[in-house]
C-alpha positions as a Markdown table, in Angstrom:
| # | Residue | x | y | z |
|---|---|---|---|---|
| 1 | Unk | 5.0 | -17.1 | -1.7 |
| 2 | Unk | 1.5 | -16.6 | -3.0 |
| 3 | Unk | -0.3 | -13.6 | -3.2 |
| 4 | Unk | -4.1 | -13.7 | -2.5 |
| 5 | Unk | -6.7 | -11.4 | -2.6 |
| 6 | Unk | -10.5 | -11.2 | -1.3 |
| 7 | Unk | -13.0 | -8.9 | -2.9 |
| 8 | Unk | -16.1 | -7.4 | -1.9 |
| 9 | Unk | -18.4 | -4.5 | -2.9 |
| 10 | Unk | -17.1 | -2.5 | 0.3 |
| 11 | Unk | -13.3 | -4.1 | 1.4 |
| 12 | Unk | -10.6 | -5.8 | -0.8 |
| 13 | Unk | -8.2 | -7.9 | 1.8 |
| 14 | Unk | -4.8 | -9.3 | 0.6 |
| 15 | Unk | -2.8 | -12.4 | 1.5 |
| 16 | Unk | 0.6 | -12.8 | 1.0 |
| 17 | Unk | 1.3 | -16.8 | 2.0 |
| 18 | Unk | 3.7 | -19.7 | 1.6 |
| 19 | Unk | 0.8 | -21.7 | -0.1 |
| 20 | Unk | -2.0 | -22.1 | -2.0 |
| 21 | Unk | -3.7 | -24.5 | 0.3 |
| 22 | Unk | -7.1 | -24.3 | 1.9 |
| 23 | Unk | -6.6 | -23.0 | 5.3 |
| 24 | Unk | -5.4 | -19.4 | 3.7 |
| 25 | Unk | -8.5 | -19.3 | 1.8 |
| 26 | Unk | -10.6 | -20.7 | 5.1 |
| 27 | Unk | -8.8 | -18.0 | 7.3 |
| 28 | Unk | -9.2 | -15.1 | 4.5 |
| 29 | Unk | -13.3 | -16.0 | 4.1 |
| 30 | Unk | -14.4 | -17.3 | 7.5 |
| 31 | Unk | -16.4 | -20.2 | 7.3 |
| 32 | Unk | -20.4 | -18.7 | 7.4 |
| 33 | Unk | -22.4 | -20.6 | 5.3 |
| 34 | Unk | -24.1 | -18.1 | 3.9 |
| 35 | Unk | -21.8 | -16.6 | 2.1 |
| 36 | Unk | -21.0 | -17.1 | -1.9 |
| 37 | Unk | -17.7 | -17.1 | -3.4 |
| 38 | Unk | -16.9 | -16.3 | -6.6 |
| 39 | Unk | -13.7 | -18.3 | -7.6 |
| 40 | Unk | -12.0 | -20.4 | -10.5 |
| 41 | Unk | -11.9 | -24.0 | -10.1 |
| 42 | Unk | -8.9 | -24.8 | -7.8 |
| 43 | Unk | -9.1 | -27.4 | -5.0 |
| 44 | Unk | -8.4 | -24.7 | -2.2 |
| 45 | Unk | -12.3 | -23.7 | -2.6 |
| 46 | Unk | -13.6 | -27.6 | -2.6 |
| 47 | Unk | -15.1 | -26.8 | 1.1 |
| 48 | Unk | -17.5 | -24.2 | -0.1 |
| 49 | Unk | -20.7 | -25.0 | -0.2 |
| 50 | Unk | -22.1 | -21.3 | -1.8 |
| 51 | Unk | -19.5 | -21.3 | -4.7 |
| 52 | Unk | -20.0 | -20.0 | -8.0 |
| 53 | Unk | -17.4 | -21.0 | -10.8 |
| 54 | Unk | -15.5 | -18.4 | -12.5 |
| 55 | Unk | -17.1 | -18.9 | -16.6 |
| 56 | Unk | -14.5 | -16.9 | -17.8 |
| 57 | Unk | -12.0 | -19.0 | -17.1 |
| 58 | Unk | -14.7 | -22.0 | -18.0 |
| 59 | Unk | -14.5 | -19.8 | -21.6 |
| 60 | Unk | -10.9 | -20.4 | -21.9 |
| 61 | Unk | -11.6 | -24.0 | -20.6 |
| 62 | Unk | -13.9 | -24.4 | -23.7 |
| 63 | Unk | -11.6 | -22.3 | -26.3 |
| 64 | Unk | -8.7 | -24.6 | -25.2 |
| 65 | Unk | -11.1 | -28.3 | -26.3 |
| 66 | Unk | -11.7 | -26.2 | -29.5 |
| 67 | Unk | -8.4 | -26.1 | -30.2 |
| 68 | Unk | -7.6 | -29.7 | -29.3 |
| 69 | Unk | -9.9 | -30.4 | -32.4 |
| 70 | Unk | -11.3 | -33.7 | -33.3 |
| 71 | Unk | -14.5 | -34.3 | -31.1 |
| 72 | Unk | -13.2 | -32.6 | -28.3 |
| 73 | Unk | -13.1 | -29.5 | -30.9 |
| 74 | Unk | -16.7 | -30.3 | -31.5 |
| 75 | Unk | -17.8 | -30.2 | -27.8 |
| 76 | Unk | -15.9 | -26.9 | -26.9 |
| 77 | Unk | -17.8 | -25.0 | -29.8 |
| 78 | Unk | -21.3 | -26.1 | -28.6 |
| 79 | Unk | -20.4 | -25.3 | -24.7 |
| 80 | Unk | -18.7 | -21.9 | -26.0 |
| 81 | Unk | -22.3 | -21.5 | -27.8 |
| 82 | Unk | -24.1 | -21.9 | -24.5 |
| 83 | Unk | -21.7 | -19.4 | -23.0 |
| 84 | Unk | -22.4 | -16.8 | -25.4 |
| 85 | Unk | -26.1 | -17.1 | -25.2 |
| 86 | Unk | -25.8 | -17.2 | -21.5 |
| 87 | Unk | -23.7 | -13.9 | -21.4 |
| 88 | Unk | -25.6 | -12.0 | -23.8 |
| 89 | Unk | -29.2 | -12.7 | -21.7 |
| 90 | Unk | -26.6 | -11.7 | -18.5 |
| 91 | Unk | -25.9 | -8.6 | -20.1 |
| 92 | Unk | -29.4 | -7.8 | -20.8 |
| 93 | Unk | -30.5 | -8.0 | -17.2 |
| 94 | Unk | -27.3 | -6.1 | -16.2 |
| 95 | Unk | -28.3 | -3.2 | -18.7 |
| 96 | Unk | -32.4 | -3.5 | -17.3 |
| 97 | Unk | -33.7 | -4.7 | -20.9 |
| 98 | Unk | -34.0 | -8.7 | -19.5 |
| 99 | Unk | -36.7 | -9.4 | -16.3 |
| 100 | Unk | -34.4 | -11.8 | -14.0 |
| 101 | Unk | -37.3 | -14.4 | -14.0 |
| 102 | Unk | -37.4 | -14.4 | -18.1 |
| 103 | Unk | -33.4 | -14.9 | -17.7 |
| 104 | Unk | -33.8 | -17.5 | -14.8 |
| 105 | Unk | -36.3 | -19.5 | -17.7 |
| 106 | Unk | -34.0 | -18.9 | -20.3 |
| 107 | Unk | -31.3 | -20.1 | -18.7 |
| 108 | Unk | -33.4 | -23.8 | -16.9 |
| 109 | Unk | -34.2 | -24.3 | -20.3 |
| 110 | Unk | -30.5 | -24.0 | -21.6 |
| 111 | Unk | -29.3 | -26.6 | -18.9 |
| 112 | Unk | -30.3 | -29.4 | -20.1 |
| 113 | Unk | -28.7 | -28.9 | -23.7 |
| 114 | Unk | -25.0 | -27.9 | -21.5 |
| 115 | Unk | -25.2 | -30.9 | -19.8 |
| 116 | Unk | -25.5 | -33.0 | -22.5 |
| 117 | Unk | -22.6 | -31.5 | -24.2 |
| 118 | Unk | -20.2 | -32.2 | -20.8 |
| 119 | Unk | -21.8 | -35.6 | -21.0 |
| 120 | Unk | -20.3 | -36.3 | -24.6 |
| 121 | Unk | -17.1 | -34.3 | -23.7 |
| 122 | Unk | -16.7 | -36.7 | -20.2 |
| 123 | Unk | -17.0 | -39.7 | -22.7 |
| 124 | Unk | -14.6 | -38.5 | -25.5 |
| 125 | Unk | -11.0 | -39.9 | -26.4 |
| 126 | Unk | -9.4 | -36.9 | -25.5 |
| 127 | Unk | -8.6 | -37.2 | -21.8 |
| 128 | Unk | -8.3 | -33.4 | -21.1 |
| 129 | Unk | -11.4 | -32.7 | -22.0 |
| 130 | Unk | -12.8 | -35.5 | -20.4 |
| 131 | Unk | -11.4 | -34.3 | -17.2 |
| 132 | Unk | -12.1 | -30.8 | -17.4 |
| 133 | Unk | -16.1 | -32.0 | -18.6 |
| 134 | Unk | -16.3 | -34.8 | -15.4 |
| 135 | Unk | -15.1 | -32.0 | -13.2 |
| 136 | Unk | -17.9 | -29.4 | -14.4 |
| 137 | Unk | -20.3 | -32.5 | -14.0 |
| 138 | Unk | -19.2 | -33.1 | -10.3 |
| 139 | Unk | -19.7 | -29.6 | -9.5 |
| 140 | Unk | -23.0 | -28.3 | -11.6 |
| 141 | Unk | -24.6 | -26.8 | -9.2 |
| 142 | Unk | -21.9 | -24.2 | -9.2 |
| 143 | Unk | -22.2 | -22.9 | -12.6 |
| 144 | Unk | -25.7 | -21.5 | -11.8 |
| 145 | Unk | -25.5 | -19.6 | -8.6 |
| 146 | Unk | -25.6 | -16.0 | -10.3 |
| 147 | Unk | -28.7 | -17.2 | -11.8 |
| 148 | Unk | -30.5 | -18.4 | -8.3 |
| 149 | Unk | -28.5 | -15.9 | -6.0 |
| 150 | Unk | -29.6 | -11.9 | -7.2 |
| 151 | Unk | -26.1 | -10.0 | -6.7 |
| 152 | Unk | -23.5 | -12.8 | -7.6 |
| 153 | Unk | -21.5 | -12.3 | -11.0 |
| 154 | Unk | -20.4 | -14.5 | -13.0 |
| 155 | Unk | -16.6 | -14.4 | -13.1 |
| 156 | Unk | -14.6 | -13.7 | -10.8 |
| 157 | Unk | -12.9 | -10.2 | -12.7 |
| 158 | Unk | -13.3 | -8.0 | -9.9 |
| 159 | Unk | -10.5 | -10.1 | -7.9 |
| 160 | Unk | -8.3 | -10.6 | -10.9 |
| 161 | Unk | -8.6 | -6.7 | -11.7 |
| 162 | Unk | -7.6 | -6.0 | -7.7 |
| 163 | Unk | -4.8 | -8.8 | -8.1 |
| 164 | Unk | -2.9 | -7.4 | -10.8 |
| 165 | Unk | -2.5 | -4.2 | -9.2 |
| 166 | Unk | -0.4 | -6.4 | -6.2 |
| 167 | Unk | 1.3 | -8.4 | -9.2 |
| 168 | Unk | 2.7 | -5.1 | -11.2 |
| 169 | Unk | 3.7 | -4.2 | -7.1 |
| 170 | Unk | 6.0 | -6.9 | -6.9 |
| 171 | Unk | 7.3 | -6.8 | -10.2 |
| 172 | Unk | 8.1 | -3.5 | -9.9 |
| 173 | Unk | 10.1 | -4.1 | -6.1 |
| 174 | Unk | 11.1 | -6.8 | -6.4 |
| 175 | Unk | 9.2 | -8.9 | -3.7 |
| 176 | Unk | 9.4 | -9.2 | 0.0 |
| 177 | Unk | 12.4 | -11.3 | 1.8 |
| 178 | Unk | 11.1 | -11.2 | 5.5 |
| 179 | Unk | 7.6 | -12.0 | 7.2 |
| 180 | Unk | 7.4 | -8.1 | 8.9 |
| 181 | Unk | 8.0 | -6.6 | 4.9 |
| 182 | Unk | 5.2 | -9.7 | 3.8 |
| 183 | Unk | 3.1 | -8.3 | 6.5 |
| 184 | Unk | 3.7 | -4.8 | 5.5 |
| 185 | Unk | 2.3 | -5.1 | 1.8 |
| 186 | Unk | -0.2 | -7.4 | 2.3 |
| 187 | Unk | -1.9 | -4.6 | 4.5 |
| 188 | Unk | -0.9 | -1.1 | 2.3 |
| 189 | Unk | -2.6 | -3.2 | -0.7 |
| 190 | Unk | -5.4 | -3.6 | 1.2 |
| 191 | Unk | -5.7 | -0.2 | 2.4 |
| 192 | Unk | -5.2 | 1.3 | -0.8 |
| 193 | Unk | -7.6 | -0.9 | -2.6 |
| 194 | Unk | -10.3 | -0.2 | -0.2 |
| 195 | Unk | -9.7 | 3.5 | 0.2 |
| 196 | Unk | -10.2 | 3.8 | -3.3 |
| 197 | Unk | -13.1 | 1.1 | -3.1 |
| 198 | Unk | -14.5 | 3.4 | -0.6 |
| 199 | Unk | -13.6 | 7.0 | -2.3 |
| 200 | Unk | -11.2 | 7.8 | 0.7 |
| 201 | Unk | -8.0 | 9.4 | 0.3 |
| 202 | Unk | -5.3 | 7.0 | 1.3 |
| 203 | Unk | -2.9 | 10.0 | 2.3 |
| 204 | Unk | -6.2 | 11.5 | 4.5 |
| 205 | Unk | -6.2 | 7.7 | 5.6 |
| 206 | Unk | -2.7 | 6.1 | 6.7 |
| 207 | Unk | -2.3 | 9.9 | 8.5 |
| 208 | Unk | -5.2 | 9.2 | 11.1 |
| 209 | Unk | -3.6 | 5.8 | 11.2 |
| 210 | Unk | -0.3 | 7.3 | 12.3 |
| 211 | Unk | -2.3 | 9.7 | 14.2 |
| 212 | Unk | -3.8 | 7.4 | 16.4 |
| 213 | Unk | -1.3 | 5.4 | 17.0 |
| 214 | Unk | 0.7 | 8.9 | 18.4 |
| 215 | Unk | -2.0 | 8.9 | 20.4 |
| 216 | Unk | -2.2 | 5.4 | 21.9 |
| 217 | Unk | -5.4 | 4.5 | 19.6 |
| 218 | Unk | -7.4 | 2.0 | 17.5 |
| 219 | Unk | -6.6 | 2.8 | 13.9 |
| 220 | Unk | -9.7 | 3.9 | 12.2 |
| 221 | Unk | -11.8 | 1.3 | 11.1 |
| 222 | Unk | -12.5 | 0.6 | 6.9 |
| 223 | Unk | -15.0 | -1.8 | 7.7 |
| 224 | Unk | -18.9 | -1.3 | 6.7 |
| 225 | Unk | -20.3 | 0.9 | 9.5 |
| 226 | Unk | -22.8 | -2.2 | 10.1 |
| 227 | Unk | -20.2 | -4.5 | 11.0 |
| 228 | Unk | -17.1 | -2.3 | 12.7 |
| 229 | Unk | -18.9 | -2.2 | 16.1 |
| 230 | Unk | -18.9 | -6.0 | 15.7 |
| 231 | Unk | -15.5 | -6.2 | 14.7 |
| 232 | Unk | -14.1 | -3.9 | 17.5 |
């Protein structure tokens, strides 16, 4: 079984599933094209079009050619290099000392010197890096999103931070072994997650639930006031 999770500024939704294929992620998300996922790399997310790629994990991608050494060592410094520059302008604009249009110039004039460095990474002897450097090619566009798209982060930290939580969970118990107890936990980690996202009391929370359903009732609704009529 795989645990899933889906994070947003207001609601944090978990999956538990038998696999890591795309028609969890496609039922999880929806399928409105406006929306822009934040994600690492794996072929589940292929069918989003809004997709922003996790540079964290492209970091590790980058540390990992370094220590292949050789040229492939030699490529993974210079794309760690345009990471750091890129993060540190990031940070500037998070903190209010960086205009968004000085980082968006910044960063269009960075481009072409990254994509360069994939180029000569794609065409190296070491066949990881060439993989991991064609792949990056293929899917450019997704590197930049948080630059065009005002609100979208760069990594995808806020979903591994709400997914270790789950992880520690099932450590700690030992799992589920039936689809009502999968069911079960997939739904309390989403309550609690959101309640907290939310600054409700869980306690306050499940005891309306219960409350309600006494009463032959909808369960109260942790969905953005904008959208609960829609979802009701």
């Amino acid at each position: 079984m795989w645990l899933w999770v889906a994070v947003t500024k207001r609601v944090t939704v978990f999956t538990i599933a038998p696999t890591r294929g795309a028609e969890v992620a496609k039922g999880m998300l929806g399928r409105a094209a406006r929306k822009v996922v934040i994600s690492d790399r794996f072929k589940s997310y292929a069918w989003i079009k809004r997709r922003q790629f996790c540079w964290a994990h492209l970091r590790r991608d980058f540390q990992a050619m370094i220590d292949r050494g050789g040229e492939a060592g030699e490529v993974g410094q210079r794309l760690l290099e345009h990471s750091d520059a890129l993060f540190g302008w990031w940070h500037r604009v998070r903190d209010g000392t960086l205009g968004r249009s000085s980082f968006q110039t910044y960063v269009a004039l960075m481009r072409p010197f990254m994509r360069e460095d994939l180029q000569r990474g794609a065409a190296c002897g070491c066949p990881k890096t060439a993989a991991t450097c064609r792949e990056l090619l293929a899917g450019e566009t997704h590197l930049w999103t948080f630059v065009r798209v005002e609100g979208v982060e760069p990594t995808n930290n806020g979903a591994e931070r709400a997914l270790r939580h789950g992880v520690i969970y099932r450590k700690l118990s030992g799992g589920t072994a039936s689809e009502s107890g999968s069911r079960f936990v997939e739904r309390m980690l989403s309550v609690v997650a959101t309640c907290r996202q939310q600054d409700i009391n869980v306690l306050d929370y499940l005891t309306r639930c219960y409350q309600a359903s006494l009463d032959d009732q909808p369960a109260p609704s942790l969905l953005p006031s904008a959208s609960a009529t829609q979802a009701a």
